[in-house]
Backbone bond lengths (Angstrom), bond angles and torsions (degrees), N, CA, C in turn:
res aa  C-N    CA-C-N  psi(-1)  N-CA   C-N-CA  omega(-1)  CA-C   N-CA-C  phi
1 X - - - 1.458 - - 1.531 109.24 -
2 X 1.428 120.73 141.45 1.460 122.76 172.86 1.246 103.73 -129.07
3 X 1.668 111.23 132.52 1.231 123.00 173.04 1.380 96.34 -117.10
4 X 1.579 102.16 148.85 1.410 126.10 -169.21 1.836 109.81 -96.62
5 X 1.028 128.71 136.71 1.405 131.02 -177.08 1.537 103.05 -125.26
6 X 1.501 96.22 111.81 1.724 107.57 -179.45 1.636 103.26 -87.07
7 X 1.259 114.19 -38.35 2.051 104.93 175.49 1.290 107.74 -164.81
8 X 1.724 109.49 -9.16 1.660 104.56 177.83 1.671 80.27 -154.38
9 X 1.032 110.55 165.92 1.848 138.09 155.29 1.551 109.22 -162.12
10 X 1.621 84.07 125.71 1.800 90.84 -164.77 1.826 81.05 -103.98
11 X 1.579 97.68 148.03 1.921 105.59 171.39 1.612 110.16 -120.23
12 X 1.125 72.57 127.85 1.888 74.93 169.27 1.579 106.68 -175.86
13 X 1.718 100.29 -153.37 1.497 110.45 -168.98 1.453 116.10 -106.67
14 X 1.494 87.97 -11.82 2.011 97.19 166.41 1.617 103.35 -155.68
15 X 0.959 106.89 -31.04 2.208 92.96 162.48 1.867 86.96 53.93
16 X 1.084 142.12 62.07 1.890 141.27 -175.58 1.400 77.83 -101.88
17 X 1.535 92.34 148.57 1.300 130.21 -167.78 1.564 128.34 57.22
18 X 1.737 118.01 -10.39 1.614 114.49 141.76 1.083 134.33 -36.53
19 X 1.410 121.68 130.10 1.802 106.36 147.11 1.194 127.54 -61.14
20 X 1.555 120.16 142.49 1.093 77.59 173.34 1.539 141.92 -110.92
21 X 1.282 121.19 55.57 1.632 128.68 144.86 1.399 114.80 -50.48
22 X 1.444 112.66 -23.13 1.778 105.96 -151.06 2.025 86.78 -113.69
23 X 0.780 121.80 36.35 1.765 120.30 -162.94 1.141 122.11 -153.25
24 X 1.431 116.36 129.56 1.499 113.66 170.26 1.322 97.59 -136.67
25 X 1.250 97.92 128.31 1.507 107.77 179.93 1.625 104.45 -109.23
26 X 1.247 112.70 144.44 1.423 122.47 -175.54 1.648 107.85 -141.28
27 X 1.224 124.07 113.66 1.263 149.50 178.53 1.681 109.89 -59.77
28 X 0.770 122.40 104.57 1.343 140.09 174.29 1.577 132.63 153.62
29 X 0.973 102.39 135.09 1.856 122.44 -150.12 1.523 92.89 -45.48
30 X 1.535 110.28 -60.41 1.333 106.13 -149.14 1.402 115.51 -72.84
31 X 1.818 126.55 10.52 0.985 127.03 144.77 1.870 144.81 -127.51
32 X 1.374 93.73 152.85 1.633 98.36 -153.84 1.229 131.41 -32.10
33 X 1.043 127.14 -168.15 1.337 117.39 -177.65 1.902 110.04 -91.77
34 X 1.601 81.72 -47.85 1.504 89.77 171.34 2.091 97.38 -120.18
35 X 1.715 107.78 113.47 1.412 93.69 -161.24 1.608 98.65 -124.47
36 X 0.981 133.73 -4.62 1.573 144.61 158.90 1.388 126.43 -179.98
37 X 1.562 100.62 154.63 1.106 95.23 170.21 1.495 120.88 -136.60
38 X 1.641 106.74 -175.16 1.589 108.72 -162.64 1.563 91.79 -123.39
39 X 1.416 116.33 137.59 1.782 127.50 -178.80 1.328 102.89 -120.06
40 X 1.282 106.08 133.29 1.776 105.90 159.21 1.448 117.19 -116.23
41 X 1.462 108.69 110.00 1.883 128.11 174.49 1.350 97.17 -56.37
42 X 1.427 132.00 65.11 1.556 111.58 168.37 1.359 122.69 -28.78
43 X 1.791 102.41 -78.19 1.729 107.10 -177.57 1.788 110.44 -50.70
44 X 1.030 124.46 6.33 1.485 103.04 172.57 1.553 112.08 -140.29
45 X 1.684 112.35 14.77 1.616 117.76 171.95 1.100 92.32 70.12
46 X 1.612 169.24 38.69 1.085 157.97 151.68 1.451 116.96 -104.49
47 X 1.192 106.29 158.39 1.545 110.30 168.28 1.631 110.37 -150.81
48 X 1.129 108.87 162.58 1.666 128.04 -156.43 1.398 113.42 -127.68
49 X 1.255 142.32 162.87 1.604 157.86 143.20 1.165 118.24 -102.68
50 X 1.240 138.30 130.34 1.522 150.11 156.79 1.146 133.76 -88.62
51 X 1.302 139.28 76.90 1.367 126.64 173.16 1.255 127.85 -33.82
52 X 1.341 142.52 129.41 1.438 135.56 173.62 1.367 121.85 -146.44
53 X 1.385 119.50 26.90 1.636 133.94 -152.36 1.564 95.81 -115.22
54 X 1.160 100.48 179.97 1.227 130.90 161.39 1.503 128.95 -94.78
55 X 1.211 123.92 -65.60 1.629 124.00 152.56 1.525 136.08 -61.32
56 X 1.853 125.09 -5.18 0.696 147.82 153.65 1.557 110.45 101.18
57 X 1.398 105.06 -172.72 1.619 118.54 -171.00 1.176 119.66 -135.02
58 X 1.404 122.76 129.36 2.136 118.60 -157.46 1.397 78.69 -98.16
59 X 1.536 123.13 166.80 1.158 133.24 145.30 1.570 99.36 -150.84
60 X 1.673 92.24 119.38 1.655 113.94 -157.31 1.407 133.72 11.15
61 X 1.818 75.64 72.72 1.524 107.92 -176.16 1.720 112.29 77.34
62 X 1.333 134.33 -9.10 1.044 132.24 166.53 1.610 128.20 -70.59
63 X 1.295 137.53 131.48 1.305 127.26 163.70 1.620 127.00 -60.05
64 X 0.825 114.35 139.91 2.169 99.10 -162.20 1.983 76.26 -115.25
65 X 1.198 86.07 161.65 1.651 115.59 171.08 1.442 118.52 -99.76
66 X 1.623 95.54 122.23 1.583 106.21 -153.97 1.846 102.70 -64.29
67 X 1.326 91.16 136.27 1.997 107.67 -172.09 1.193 115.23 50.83
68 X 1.535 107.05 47.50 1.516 92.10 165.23 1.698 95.21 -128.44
69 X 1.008 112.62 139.03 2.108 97.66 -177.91 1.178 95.90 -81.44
70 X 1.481 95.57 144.88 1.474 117.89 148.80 1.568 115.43 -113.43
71 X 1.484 95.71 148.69 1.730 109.11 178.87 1.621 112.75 -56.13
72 X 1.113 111.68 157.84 1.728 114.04 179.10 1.217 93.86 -142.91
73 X 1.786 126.49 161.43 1.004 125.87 168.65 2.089 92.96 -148.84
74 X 1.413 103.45 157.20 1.659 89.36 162.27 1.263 137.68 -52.06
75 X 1.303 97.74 128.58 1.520 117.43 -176.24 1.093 122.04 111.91
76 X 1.700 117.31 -12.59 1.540 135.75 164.96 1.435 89.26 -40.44
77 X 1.670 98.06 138.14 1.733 109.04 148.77 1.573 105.19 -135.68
78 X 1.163 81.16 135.99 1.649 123.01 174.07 1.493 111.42 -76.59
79 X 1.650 121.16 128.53 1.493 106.69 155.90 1.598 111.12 -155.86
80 X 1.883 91.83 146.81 1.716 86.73 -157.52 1.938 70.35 -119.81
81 X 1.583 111.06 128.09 1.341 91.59 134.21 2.357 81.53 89.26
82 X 1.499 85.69 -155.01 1.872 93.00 168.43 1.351 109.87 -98.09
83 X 1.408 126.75 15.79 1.655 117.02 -171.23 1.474 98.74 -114.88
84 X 1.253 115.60 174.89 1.678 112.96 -149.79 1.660 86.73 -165.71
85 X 1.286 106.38 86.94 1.470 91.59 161.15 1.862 123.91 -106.97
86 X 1.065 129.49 162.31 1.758 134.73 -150.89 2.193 84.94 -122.45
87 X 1.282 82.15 115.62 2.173 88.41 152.69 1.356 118.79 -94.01
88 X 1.489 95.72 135.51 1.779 119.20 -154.77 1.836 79.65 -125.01
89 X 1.358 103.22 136.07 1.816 114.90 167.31 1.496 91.43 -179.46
90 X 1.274 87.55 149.95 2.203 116.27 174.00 1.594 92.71 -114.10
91 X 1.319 119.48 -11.05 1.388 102.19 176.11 1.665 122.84 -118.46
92 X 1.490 109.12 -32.54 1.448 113.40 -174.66 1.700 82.70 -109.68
93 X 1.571 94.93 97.24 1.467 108.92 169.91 1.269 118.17 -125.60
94 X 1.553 110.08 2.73 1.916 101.62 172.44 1.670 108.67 -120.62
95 X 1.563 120.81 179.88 1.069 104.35 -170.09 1.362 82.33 -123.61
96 X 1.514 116.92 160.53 1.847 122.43 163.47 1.294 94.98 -139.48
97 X 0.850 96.05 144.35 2.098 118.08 -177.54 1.304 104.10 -110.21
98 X 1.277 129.30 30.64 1.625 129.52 -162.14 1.667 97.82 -154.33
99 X 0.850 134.69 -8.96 1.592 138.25 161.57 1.630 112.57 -13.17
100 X 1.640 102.57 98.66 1.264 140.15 -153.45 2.111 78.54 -71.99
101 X 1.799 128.95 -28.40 1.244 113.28 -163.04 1.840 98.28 -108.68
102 X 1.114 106.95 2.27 1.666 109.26 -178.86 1.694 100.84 -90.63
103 X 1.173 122.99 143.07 1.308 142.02 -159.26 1.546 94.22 -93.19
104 X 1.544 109.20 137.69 1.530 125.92 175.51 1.350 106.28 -90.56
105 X 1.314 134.75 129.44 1.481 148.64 156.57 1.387 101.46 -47.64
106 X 1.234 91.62 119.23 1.915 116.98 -179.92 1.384 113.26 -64.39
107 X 1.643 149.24 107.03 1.513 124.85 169.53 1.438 113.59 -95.62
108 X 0.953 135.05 133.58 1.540 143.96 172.48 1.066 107.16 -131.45
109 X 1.396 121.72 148.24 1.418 162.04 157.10 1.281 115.61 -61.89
110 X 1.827 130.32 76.95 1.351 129.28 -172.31 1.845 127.00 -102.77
111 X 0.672 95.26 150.41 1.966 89.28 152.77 1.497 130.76 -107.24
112 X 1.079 106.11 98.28 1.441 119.46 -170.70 1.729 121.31 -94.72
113 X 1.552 123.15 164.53 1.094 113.72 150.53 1.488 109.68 -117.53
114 X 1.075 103.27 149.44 1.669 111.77 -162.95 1.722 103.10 -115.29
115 X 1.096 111.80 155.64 1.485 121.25 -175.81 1.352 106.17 -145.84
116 X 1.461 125.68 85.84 1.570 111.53 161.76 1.876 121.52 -101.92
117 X 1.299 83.80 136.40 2.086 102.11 179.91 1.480 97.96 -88.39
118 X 1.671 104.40 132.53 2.053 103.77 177.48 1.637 80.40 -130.57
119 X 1.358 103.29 135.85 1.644 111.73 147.15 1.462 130.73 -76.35
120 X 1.432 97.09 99.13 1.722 100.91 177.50 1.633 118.61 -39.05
121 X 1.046 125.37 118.11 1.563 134.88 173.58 1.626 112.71 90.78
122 X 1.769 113.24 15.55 1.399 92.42 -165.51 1.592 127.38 -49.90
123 X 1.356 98.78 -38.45 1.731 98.80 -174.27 1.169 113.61 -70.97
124 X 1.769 137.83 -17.24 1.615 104.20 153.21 1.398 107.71 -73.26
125 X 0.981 129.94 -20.72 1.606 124.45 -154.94 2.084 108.98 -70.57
126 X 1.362 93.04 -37.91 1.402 113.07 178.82 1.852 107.46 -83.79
127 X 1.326 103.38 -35.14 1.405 96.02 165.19 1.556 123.05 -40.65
128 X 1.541 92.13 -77.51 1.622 106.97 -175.83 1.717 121.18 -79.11
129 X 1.357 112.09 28.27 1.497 113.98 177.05 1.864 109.99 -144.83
130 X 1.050 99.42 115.32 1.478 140.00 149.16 1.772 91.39 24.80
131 X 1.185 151.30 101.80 1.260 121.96 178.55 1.825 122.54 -80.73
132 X 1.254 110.22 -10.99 1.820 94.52 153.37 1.443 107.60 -89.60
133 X 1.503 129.38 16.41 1.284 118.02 157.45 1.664 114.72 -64.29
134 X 1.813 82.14 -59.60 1.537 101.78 -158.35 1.738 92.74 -68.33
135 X 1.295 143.97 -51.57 1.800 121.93 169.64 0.870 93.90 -43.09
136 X 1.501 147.18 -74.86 1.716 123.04 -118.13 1.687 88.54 -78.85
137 X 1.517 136.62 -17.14 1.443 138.67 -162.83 1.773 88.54 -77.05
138 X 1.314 96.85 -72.36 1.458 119.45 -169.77 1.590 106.07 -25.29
139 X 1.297 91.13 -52.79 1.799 93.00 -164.97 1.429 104.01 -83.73
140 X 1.212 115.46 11.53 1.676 111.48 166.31 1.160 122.45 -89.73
141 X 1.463 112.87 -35.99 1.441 146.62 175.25 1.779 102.44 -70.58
142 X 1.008 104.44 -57.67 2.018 94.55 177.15 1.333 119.82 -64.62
143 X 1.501 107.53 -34.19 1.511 116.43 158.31 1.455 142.29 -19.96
144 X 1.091 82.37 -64.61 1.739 136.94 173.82 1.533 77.00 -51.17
145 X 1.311 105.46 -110.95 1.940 142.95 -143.59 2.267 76.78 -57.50
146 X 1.053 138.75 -26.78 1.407 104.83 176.36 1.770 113.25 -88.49
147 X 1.254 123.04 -11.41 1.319 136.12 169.82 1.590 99.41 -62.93
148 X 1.242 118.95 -42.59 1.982 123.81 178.83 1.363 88.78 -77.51
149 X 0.964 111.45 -89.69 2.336 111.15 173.08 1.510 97.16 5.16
150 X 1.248 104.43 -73.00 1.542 106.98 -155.24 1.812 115.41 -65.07
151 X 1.528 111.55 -30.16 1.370 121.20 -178.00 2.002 85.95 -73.45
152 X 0.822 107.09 -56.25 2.025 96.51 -152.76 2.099 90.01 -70.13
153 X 1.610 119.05 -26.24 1.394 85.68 -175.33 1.360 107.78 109.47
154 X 0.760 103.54 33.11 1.644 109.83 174.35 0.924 103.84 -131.13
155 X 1.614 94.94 152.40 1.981 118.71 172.76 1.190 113.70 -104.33
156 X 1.585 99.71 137.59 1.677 106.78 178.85 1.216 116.74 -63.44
157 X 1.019 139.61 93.31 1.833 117.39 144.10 1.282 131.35 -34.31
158 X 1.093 120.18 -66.47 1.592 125.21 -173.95 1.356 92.46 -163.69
159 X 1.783 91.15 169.82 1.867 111.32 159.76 1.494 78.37 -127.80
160 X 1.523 99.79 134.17 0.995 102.32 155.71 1.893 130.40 -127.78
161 X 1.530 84.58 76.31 1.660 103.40 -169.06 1.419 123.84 79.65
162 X 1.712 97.48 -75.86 1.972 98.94 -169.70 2.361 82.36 -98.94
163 X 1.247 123.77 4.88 1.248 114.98 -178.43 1.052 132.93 -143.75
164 X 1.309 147.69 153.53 1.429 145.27 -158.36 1.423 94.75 -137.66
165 X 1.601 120.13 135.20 1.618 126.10 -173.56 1.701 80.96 -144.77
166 X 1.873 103.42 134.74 0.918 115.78 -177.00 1.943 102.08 -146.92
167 X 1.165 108.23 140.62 1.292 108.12 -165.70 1.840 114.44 -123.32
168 X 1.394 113.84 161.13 1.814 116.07 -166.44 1.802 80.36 -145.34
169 X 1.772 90.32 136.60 1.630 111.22 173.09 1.358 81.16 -77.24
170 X 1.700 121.59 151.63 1.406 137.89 122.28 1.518 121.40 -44.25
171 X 1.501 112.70 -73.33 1.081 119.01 166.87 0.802 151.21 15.86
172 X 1.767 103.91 -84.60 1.302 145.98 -119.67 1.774 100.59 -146.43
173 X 1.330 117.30 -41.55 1.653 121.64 -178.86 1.515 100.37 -128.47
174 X 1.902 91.09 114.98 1.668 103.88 161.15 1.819 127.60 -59.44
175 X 1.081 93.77 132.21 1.569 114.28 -166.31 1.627 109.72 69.00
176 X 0.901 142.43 43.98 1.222 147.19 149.85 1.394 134.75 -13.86
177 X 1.573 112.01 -46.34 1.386 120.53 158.23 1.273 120.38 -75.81
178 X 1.351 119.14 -38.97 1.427 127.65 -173.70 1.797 105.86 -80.89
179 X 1.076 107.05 22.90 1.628 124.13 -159.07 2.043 99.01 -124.33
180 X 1.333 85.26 -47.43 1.343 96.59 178.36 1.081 131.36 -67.86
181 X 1.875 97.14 -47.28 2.121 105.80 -172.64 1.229 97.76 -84.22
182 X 1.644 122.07 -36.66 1.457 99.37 177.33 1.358 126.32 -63.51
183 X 1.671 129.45 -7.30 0.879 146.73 -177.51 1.927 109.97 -74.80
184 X 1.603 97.76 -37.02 1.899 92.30 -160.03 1.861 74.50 -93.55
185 X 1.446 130.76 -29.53 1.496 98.01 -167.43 1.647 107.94 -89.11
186 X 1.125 116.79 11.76 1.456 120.01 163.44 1.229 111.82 -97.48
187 X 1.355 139.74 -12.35 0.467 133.84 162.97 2.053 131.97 -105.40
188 X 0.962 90.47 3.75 1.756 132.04 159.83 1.645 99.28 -59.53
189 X 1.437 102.52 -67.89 1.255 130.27 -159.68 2.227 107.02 -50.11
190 X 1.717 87.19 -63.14 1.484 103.54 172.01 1.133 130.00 -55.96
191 X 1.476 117.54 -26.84 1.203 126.58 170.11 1.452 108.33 -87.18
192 X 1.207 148.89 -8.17 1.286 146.46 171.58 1.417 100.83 -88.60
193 X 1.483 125.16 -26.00 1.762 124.71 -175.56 1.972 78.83 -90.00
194 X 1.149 136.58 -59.65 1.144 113.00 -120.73 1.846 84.86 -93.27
195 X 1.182 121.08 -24.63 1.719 108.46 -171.81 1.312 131.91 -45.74
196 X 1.400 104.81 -44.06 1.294 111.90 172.66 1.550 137.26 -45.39
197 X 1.362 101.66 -19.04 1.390 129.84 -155.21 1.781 90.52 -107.49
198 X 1.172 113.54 -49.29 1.663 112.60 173.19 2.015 130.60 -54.10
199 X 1.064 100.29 134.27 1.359 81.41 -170.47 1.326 109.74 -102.96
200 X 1.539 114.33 77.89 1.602 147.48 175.75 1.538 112.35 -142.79
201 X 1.394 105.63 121.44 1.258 107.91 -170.17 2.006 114.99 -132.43
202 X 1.176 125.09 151.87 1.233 107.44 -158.31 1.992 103.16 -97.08
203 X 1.104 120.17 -170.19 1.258 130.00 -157.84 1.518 98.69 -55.91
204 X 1.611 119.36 -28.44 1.453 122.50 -156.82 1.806 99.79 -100.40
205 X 1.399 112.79 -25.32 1.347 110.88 -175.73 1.288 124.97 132.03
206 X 2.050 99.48 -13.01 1.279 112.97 -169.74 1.355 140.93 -99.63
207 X 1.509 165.32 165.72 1.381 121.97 -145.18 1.377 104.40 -101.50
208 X 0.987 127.96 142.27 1.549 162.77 172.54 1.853 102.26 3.30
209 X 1.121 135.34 123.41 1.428 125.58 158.53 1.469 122.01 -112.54
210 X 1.398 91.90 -173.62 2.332 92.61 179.20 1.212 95.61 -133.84
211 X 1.210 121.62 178.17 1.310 122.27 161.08 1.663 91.88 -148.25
212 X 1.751 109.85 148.29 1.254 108.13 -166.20 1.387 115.13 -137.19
213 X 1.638 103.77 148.54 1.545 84.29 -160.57 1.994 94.67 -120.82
214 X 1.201 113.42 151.43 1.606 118.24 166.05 1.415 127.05 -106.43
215 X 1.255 132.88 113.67 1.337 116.82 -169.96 1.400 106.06 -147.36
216 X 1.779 111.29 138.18 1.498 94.49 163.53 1.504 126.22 -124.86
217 X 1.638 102.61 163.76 1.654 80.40 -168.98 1.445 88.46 -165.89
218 X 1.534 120.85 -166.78 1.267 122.32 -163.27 1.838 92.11 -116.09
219 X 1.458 117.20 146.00 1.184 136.65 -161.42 1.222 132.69 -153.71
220 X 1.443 142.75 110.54 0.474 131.07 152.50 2.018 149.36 -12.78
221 X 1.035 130.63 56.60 1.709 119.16 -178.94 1.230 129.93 -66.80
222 X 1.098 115.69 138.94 1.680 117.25 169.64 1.847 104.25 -126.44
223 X 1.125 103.04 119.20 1.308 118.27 -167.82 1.948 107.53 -95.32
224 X 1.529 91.62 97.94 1.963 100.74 -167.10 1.897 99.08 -104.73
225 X 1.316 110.39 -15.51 1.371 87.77 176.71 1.944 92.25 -173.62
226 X 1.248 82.54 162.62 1.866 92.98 -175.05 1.332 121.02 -71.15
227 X 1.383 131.57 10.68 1.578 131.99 133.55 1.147 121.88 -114.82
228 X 1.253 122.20 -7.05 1.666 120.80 -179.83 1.931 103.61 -127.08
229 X 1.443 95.18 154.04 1.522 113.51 161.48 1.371 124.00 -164.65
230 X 1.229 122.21 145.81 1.635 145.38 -169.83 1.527 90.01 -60.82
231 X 1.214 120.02 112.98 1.974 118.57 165.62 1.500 84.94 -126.22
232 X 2.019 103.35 128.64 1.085 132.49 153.94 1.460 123.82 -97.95
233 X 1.637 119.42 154.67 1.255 120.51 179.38 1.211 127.89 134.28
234 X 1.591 118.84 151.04 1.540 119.69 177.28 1.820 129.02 -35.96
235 X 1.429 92.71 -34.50 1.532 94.72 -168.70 1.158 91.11 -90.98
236 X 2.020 147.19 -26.57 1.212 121.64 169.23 1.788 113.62 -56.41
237 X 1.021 118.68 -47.23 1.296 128.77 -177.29 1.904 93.40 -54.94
238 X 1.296 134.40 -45.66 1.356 111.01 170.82 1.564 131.92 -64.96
239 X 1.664 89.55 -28.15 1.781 89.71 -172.46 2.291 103.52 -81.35
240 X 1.344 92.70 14.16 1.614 80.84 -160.29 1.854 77.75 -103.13
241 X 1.739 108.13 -29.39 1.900 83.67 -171.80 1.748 105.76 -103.45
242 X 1.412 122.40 13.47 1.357 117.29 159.82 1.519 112.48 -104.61
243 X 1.479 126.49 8.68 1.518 135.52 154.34 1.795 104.98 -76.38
244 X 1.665 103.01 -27.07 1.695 99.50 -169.71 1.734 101.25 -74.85
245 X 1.552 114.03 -27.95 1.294 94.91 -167.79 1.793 101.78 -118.56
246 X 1.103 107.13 14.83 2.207 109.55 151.48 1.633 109.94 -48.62
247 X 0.871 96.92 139.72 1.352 90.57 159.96 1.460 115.63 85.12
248 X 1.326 115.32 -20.10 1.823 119.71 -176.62 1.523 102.17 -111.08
249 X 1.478 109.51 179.42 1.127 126.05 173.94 1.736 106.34 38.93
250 X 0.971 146.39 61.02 1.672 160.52 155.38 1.509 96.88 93.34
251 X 1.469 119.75 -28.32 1.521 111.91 -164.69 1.941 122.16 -57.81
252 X 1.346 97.98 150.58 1.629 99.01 -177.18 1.421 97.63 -68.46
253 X 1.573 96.27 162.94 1.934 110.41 -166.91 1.253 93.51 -90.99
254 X 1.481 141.76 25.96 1.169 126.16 145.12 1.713 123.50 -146.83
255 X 1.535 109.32 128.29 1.722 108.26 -157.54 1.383 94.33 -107.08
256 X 0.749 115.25 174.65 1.787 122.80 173.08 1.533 113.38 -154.28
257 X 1.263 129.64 144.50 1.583 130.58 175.98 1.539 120.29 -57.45
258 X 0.969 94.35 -162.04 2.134 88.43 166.94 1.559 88.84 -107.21
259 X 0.927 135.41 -53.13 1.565 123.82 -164.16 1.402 116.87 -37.08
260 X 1.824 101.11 -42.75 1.492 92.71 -175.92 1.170 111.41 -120.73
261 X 1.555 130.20 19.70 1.330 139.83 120.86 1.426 117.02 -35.70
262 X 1.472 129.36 -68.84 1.413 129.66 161.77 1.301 138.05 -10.91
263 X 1.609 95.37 -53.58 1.605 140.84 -166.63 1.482 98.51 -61.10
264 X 1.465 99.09 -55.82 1.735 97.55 -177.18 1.708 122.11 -146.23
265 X 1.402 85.61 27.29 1.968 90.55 158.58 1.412 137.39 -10.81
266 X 1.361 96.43 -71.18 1.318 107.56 177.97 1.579 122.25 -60.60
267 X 0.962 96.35 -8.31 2.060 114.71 -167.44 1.812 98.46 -86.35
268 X 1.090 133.20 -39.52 1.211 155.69 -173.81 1.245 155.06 -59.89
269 X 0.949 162.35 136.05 1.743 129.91 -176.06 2.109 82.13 -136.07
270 X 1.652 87.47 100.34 1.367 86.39 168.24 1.905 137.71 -85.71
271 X 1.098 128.25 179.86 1.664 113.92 177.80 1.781 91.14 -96.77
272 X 1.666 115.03 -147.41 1.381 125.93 167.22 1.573 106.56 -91.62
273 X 1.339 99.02 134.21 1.647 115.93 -169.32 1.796 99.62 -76.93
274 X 1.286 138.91 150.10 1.169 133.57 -149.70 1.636 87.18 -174.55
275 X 1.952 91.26 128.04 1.564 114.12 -174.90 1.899 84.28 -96.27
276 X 1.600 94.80 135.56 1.262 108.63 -167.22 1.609 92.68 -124.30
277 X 1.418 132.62 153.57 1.508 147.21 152.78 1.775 105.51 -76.88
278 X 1.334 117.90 106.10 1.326 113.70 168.64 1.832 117.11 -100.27
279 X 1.490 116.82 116.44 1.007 116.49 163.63 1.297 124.85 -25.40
280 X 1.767 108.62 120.35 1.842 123.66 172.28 1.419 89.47 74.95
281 X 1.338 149.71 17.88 1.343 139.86 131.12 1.205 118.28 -94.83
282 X 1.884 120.96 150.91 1.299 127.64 -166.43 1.776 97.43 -88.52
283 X 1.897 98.42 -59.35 1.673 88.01 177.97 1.596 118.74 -94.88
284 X 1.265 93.29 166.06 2.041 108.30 -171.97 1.312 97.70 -81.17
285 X 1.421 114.47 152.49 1.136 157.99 -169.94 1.456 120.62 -107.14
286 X 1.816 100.96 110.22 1.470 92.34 178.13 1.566 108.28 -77.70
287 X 1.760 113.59 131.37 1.466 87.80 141.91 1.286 126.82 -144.85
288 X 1.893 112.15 170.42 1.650 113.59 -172.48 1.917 109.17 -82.72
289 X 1.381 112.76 139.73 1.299 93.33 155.95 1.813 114.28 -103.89
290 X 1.205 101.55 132.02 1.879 132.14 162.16 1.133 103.65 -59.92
291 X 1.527 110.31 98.70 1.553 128.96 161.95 1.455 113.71 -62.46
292 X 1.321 87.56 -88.68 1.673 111.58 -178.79 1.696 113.65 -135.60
293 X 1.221 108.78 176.97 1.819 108.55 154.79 1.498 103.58 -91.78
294 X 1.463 86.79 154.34 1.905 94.40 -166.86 1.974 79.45 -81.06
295 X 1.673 98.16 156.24 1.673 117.12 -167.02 1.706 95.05 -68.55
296 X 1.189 115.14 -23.64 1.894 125.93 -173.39 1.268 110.59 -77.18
297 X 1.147 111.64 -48.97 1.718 94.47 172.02 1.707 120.29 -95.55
298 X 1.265 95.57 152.17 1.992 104.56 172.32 1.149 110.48 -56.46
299 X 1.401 116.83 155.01 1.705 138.22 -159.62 1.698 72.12 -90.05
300 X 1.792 109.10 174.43 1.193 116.41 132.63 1.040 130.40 -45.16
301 X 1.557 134.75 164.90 1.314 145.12 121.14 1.434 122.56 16.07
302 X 1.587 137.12 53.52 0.961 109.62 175.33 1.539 99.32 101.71
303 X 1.234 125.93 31.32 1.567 114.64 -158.75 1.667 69.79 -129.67
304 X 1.003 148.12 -157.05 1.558 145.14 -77.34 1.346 179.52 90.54
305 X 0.954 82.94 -167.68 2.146 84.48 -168.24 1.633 89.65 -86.95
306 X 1.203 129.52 2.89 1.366 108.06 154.19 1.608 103.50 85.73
């Protein structure tokens, strides 16, 4: 089959509100509704792909990064899903990676609070389980914890496999810390309802945990798409190795720094604060463990029953 592209063709599983000249809709679950698209740069003979899915978009065999274009030229193949389609043009036949009308990723210098989730034991857990077990589990479980993400207000950074790092401007979003912890103990919370139910189990037999860490600090951002962005920096590198040890050795599954311990103390019902040695740092690290919110003060925004 050949479909014709007059200046856009959006693909997906309902493409709503296209005409349809500009649409191909393709029936099957495992892709989006609206899951990429195709641009034509008239004034400069070029043409582009857009990621915009959920399960993502190959381009010859590559994974592309959701909303950011990439160049295409003939003979590019595309694949969403099991379908494989090939770009055919006599005119947009070169590629430029410098597209004077494609938008540059912004970097700024922020203060953030950071929240990273680690799964205690992932690497036996992923060892000894099925690996379309452990995705089809996985992605039930991130599911989950970005549906809480999305109520407290946070931006994704990444998953990165056995972890999920999610970040809050200071700045820029009121209550920010109190945005955050209510965020890892609600999400503490979901993962203690939802493990049991997963079929991932840890070295002993028992269902899956996190341990979570809160920290704030100054960071680098790179802003790649309108719920997620790349944050670099020292304090990510802290919140990723005091998320490794939440949750183990007696400690509560959620630690927090002093900065943003400070931030909202009084809001809290903390455990005993404990100077910790963090790997590839010289000095120790205080940290608090996050019980609960004290019953007297208001949750965040939308924060919850978890």
């Amino acid at each position: 089959m050949t479909v014709p592209i007059f200046d856009q063709l959006f693909v997906g599983r309902e493409c709503a509100g296209i005409s349809e000249h500009r649409r191909l809709v393709l029936s099957d679950k495992h892709i989006s509704r609206n899951h990429f698209e195709i641009r034509l740069i008239a004034d400069l003979d070029h043409a582009v792909v857009i990621d915009t899915s959920t399960n993502g978009t190959f381009l010859n065999g590559m994974p592309l990064a959701r909303t950011v274009a990439a160049p295409i030229a003939p003979g590019d193949r595309i694949t969403v899903g099991d379908i494989a389609m090939t770009f055919h043009s006599d005119r947009f036949t070169t590629k430029n990676h410098n597209l004077p009308t494609l938008t540059q990723a912004e970097i700024s210098q922020t203060d953030m609070v950071m929240v990273v989730g680690d799964i205690v034991s992932y690497s036996t857990i992923s060892e000894v389980t099925d690996s379309r077990v452990l995705a089809e589990n996985m992605s039930t479980l991130w599911s989950r914890l970005d549906e809480i993400l999305g109520a407290h207000h946070g931006t994704l950074s990444h998953y990165a496999g056995d972890a999920i790092y999610a970040v809050w401007n200071v700045q820029t979003q009121a209550g920010a810390h109190a945005l955050a912890v209510d965020f890892a103990l609600a999400a503490h919370r979901a993962v203690t309802v939802l493990g049991p139910s997963l079929a991932l189990r840890d070295p002993r037999g028992g269902p899956i945990r996190m341990g979570w860490s809160v920290v704030q600090g100054s960071a680098a951002q790179t802003s790649m798409a309108r719920a997620q962005a790349t944050v670099l920096g020292d304090s990510t590198n802290l919140a990723f190795r005091l998320a490794s040890i939440a949750g183990r050795d007696g400690r509560a599954a959620v630690v927090v720094t002093g900065r943003v311990h400070d931030a909202v103390a009084a809001h809290y019902l903390w455990g005993v604060p404990e100077d910790v040695t963090v790997k590839g740092r010289q000095s120790r690290e205080t940290i608090y463990p996050a019980i609960s919110r004290l019953p007297t003060t208001p949750a965040s925004p939308a924060s919850p029953a978890g």
